[in-house]
N, C-alpha and C positions, 0 to 999 in steps of 0.2 A: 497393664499400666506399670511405669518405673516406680522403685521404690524413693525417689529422690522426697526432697524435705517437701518443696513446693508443692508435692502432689498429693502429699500425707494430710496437710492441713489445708482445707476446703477454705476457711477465713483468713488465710495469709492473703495479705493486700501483694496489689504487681512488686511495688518494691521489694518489699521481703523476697518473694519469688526469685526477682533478677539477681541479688545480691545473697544468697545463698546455693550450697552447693557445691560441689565439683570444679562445675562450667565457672563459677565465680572466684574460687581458690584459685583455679589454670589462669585466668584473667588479671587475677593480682599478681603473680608470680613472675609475669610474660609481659606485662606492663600495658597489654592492647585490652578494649574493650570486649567483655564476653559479647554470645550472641543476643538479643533477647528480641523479643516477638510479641508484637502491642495485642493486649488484650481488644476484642470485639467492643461495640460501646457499649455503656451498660454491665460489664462484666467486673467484678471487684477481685475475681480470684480464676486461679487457672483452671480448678473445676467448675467455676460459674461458667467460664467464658468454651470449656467444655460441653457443656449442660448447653447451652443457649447454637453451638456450632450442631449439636445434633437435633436442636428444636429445626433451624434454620433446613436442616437435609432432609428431614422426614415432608418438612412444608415448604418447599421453596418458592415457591408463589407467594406466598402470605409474607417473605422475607425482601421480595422483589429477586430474586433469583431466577434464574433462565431452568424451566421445566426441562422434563425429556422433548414432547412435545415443540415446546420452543426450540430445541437444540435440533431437531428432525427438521421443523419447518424452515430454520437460518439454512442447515447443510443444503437443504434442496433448494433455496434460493440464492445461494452461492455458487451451486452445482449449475443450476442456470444461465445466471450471469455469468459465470468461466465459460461457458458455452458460447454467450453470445458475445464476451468479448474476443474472442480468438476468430470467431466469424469476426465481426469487425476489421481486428486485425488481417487476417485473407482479404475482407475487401479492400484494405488504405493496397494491401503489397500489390494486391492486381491494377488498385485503379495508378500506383507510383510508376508500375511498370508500362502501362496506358500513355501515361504523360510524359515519360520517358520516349517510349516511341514516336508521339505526333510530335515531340521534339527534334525527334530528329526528323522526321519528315520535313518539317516547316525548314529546317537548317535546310537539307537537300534542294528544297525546292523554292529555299532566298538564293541558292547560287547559281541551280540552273535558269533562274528570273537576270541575275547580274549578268552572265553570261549572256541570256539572250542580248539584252540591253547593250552591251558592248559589242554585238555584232553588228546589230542595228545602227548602233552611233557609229560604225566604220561605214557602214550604208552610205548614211547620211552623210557621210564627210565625201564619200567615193560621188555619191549624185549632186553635190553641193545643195542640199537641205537642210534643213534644220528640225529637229523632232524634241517637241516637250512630252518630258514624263511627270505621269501623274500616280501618286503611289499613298499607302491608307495614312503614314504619317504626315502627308500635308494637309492633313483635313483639316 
Protein backbone atom coordinates (compact mmCIF):
# COMPACT_ATOMS: atom_id res chain seq x y z
CA UNK A 1 0.00 0.00 0.00
CA UNK A 2 1.24 3.79 -0.74
CA UNK A 3 1.95 5.90 2.02
CA UNK A 4 -0.14 8.75 0.52
CA UNK A 5 -2.74 10.90 2.99
CA UNK A 6 -5.96 9.13 1.46
CA UNK A 7 -4.86 5.82 2.32
CA UNK A 8 -3.55 6.52 5.94
CA UNK A 9 -7.12 7.70 7.08
CA UNK A 10 -9.74 4.98 6.52
CA UNK A 11 -12.60 7.92 7.40
CA UNK A 12 -11.46 10.44 4.92
CA UNK A 13 -14.59 11.02 2.70
CA UNK A 14 -14.01 10.78 -1.60
CA UNK A 15 -13.51 14.46 -1.36
CA UNK A 16 -10.84 14.88 1.05
CA UNK A 17 -9.21 11.93 -0.91
CA UNK A 18 -9.48 13.68 -4.39
CA UNK A 19 -8.17 16.94 -3.29
CA UNK A 20 -5.31 15.99 -1.31
CA UNK A 21 -1.95 14.85 -2.00
CA UNK A 22 0.68 14.86 -4.68
CA UNK A 23 -1.69 14.15 -7.64
CA UNK A 24 -3.70 17.25 -6.27
CA UNK A 25 -0.73 19.77 -5.75
CA UNK A 26 0.39 18.56 -9.78
CA UNK A 27 -3.22 19.50 -10.65
CA UNK A 28 -3.31 22.96 -8.98
CA UNK A 29 -0.05 23.94 -10.39
CA UNK A 30 -0.82 22.62 -14.12
CA UNK A 31 -4.14 24.06 -14.05
CA UNK A 32 -5.82 20.60 -15.58
CA UNK A 33 -7.95 18.43 -13.43
CA UNK A 34 -6.18 15.54 -11.40
CA UNK A 35 -7.20 12.03 -12.04
CA UNK A 36 -9.69 10.61 -9.62
CA UNK A 37 -11.67 7.32 -9.63
CA UNK A 38 -15.34 7.22 -8.23
CA UNK A 39 -15.64 5.24 -5.26
CA UNK A 40 -17.92 1.77 -5.66
CA UNK A 41 -21.67 2.48 -4.29
CA UNK A 42 -21.89 2.30 -0.83
CA UNK A 43 -18.05 3.15 -0.16
CA UNK A 44 -17.46 6.39 1.97
CA UNK A 45 -13.69 5.99 1.79
CA UNK A 46 -10.95 4.53 -0.37
CA UNK A 47 -10.31 1.85 2.15
CA UNK A 48 -14.02 1.09 2.30
CA UNK A 49 -14.33 1.03 -1.21
CA UNK A 50 -11.07 -1.33 -0.95
CA UNK A 51 -12.50 -3.61 1.56
CA UNK A 52 -15.88 -4.01 -0.39
CA UNK A 53 -13.53 -4.50 -4.07
CA UNK A 54 -12.02 -7.61 -2.30
CA UNK A 55 -15.49 -8.74 -0.74
CA UNK A 56 -16.74 -8.40 -4.36
CA UNK A 57 -13.45 -10.86 -5.81
CA UNK A 58 -13.44 -13.58 -3.32
CA UNK A 59 -17.72 -13.75 -4.15
CA UNK A 60 -18.44 -12.61 -7.38
CA UNK A 61 -21.71 -14.32 -7.82
CA UNK A 62 -23.26 -12.93 -4.87
CA UNK A 63 -21.95 -9.32 -6.48
CA UNK A 64 -23.36 -10.24 -9.95
CA UNK A 65 -20.08 -10.68 -11.44
CA UNK A 66 -19.01 -13.13 -14.18
CA UNK A 67 -17.64 -16.47 -12.26
CA UNK A 68 -14.66 -18.55 -13.74
CA UNK A 69 -17.20 -20.90 -14.75
CA UNK A 70 -19.16 -18.29 -16.48
CA UNK A 71 -16.00 -16.86 -18.10
CA UNK A 72 -15.23 -20.83 -19.45
CA UNK A 73 -18.85 -21.20 -20.47
CA UNK A 74 -18.99 -17.35 -22.61
CA UNK A 75 -15.27 -18.58 -24.24
CA UNK A 76 -16.81 -21.76 -25.37
CA UNK A 77 -19.78 -20.25 -26.66
CA UNK A 78 -18.10 -17.63 -28.59
CA UNK A 79 -15.51 -20.28 -29.76
CA UNK A 80 -18.64 -21.88 -31.30
CA UNK A 81 -20.38 -19.31 -32.83
CA UNK A 82 -16.78 -17.95 -34.54
CA UNK A 83 -16.98 -21.44 -35.75
CA UNK A 84 -20.19 -21.19 -37.17
CA UNK A 85 -20.05 -17.92 -38.38
CA UNK A 86 -17.13 -18.36 -40.79
CA UNK A 87 -18.84 -21.52 -41.98
CA UNK A 88 -21.61 -19.36 -42.83
CA UNK A 89 -19.55 -17.03 -44.32
CA UNK A 90 -17.81 -20.10 -46.75
CA UNK A 91 -21.32 -20.82 -47.44
CA UNK A 92 -22.71 -16.87 -48.67
CA UNK A 93 -18.82 -16.96 -50.76
CA UNK A 94 -19.71 -20.43 -52.42
CA UNK A 95 -23.36 -19.85 -52.97
CA UNK A 96 -22.03 -15.67 -54.42
CA UNK A 97 -19.74 -17.62 -56.70
CA UNK A 98 -22.87 -20.09 -57.76
CA UNK A 99 -24.87 -17.04 -58.69
CA UNK A 100 -22.17 -15.62 -60.27
CA UNK A 101 -21.91 -18.45 -62.53
CA UNK A 102 -25.71 -19.22 -63.77
CA UNK A 103 -25.30 -15.60 -64.36
CA UNK A 104 -23.40 -15.90 -66.73
CA UNK A 105 -24.84 -18.74 -68.08
CA UNK A 106 -28.31 -17.23 -68.56
CA UNK A 107 -26.22 -14.12 -70.25
CA UNK A 108 -24.70 -16.86 -72.74
CA UNK A 109 -27.70 -18.40 -73.35
CA UNK A 110 -30.05 -14.93 -73.87
CA UNK A 111 -27.67 -14.25 -76.83
CA UNK A 112 -27.34 -17.59 -78.29
CA UNK A 113 -31.54 -17.48 -77.90
CA UNK A 114 -31.23 -13.69 -79.92
CA UNK A 115 -29.06 -15.01 -82.25
CA UNK A 116 -31.12 -18.02 -83.02
CA UNK A 117 -34.10 -15.65 -83.35
CA UNK A 118 -32.49 -13.46 -85.82
CA UNK A 119 -31.58 -16.17 -88.05
CA UNK A 120 -35.09 -17.34 -88.01
CA UNK A 121 -36.60 -13.89 -88.83
CA UNK A 122 -34.17 -13.88 -92.07
CA UNK A 123 -35.96 -17.29 -92.74
CA UNK A 124 -38.91 -15.87 -92.47
CA UNK A 125 -38.33 -12.76 -94.63
CA UNK A 126 -36.11 -15.22 -97.23
CA UNK A 127 -39.89 -17.73 -97.42
CA UNK A 128 -42.02 -14.60 -96.99
CA UNK A 129 -43.69 -15.70 -93.48
CA UNK A 130 -44.20 -14.44 -90.80
CA UNK A 131 -43.17 -16.13 -87.25
CA UNK A 132 -44.56 -14.75 -83.62
CA UNK A 133 -42.30 -15.06 -80.69
CA UNK A 134 -43.47 -15.89 -77.48
CA UNK A 135 -40.88 -15.32 -74.63
CA UNK A 136 -41.32 -15.61 -70.27
CA UNK A 137 -41.67 -11.67 -70.21
CA UNK A 138 -44.88 -11.55 -72.11
CA UNK A 139 -46.74 -13.50 -69.72
Amino acid sequence: MSSEPGDANPDATQDESEHSGPAADAADETGSPGMTIPLPEGSTSVSDAIVTNREMLRDPERHGLATEGDIENLSGAMESLSTKVEQVNHRQDDGAARLADLEELVEKQQRQIDELQSMVSSLVDVLGTEAEWTTFDDS
